[in-house]
N, C-alpha and C positions, 0 to 999 in steps of 0.2 A: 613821717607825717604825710610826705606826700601819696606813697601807697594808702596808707588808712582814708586820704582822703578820697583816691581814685578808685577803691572798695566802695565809697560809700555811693560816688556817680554810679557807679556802674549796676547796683543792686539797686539805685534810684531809675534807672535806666531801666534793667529787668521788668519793674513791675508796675511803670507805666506802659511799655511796652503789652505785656498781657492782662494788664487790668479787661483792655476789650474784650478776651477771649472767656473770660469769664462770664460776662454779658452773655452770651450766644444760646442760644435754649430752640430747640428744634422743635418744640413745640408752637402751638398759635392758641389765639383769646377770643371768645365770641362773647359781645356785648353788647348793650342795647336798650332800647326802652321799651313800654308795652303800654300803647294808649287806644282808647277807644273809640269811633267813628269821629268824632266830634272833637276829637284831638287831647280830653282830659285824660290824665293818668290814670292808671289801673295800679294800684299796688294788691300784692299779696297772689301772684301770676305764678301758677308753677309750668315753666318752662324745660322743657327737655331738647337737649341734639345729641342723635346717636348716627354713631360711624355706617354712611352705608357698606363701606369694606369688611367691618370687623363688626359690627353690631355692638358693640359698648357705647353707653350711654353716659351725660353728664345731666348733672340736675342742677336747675337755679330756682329762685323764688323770688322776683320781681320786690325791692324795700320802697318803700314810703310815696318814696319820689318815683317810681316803676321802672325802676333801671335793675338792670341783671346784668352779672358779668358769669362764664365760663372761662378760667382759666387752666391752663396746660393740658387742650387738646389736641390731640395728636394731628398729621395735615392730613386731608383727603377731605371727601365731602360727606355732609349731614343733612340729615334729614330734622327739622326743627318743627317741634311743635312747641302750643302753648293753650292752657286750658284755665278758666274759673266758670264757677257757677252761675249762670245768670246772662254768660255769652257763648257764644260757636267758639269749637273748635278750631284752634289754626291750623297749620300744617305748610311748610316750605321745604319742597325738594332742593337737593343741590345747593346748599350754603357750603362755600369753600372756605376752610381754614388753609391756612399756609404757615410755610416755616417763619416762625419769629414776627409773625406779621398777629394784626388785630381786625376783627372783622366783625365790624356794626351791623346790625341787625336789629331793623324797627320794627315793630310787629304792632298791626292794626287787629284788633278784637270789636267783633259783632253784637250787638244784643240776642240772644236767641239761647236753645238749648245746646248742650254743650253734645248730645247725640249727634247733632248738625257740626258742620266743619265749614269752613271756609280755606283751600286751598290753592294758594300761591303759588304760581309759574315760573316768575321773573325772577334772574341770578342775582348775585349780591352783585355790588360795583368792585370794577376791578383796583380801583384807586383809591387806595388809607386815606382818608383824611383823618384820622384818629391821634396818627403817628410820625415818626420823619422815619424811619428805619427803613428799608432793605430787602427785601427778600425774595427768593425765587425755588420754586420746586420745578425740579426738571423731572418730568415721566419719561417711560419706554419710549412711547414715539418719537419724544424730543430725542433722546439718546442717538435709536435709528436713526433718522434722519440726518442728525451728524456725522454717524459717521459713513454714510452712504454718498455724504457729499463731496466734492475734488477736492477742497482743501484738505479734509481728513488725511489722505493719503501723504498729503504735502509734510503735516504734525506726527505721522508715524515715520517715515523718513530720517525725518531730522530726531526722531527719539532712535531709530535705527544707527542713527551716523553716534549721537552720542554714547549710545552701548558699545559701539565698537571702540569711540577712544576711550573708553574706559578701560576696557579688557588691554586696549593697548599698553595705557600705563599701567597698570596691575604687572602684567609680562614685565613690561620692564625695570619696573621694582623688584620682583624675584629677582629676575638676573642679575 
C-alpha cells in the first residue's frame, strides 16, 4: 500500500511539475482596438501585420466592439496596416512581437480616402500591460556582446573544469 501510494505522489508530482512547460509557445499575439479621430469605434477594420524578415502575413477583421486579435505570430517585427472605406490608410513600421508575450496595438483611422495613408513612427511600449508573463528574445548582438565580455571567459572555464571532471570519472569507472 505504501508503494502504490508513493506511485501516486510521485506521478502527482510529475505533472504538476510540467503542466508549466506545456504553457510555453514561442510564438507572440498582436491585439488591439481600431477607433477613429474622435475616439468611436470602427468595426468591420481589415487589419493586416506582415513579417518584415519573412514577408508572411496575418489577417484580422476588427468585431462589433473594434477589437482584433492576431494570434501565434512568430517574434521579429511587423509592419501593420489597416484599411475601410471612407478612412486613410494606416500603416506602422516596426511593431514587435516577442516570445510568449502579447502586444496591444491601437490603431487611430482618419476620415479620408483610403489612396491616402496615415503613417505611424512611434514603437509599441516596451511594457505588457495586457499580461503578467515573461519573456525575452535575445538577438545576435546580445549574444556577441556576451560573450566578448570578462565574465564570459570566467563561465567557459568553469564548463572547462567541469568536462574535465567528467572525463575523470568516466576513466575511472572503466578501470
Amino acid at each position: 500500500m505504501f508503494v502504490h501510494r508513493c506511485f501516486v505522489v510521485l506521478v502527482c508530482a510529475l505533472f504538476t511539475v510540467s503542466l508549466p512547460l506545456v504553457a510555453q509557445d514561442p510564438r507572440g499575439t498582436l491585439l488591439g482596438r481600431v477607433a477613429d479621430t474622435t475616439g468611436a469605434i470602427v468595426p468591420s477594420v481589415q487589419v493586416q501585420a506582415t513579417n518584415n524578415a519573412t514577408g508572411v502575413s496575418a489577417q484580422a477583421q476588427t468585431n462589433e466592439s473594434g477589437r482584433y486579435t492576431m494570434p501565434y505570430l512568430l517574434p521579429g517585427f511587423y509592419r501593420v496596416t489597416a484599411q475601410l472605406t471612407g478612412f486613410k490608410r494606416f500603416v506602422q513600421d516596426g511593431v514587435e512581437v516577442r516570445v510568449g508575450e502579447i502586444t496591444e496595438l491601437v490603431i487611430g483611422l482618419e476620415v479620408g480616402q483610403i489612396t491616402e495613408s496615415v503613417e505611424v513612427t512611434a514603437t509599441t511600449p516596451l511594457l505588457d500591460t495586457t499580461s503578467p508573463s515573461l519573456g525575452q528574445v535575445i538577438d545576435q548582438r546580445r549574444i556577441r556582446h556576451q560573450s566578448s565580455r570578462p565574465q564570459a571567459g570566467v563561465q567557459q572555464r568553469k564548463l572547462a573544469n567541469i568536462d574535465r571532471r567528467q572525463r575523470h570519472l568516466q576513466q575511472r569507472i572503466s578501470n
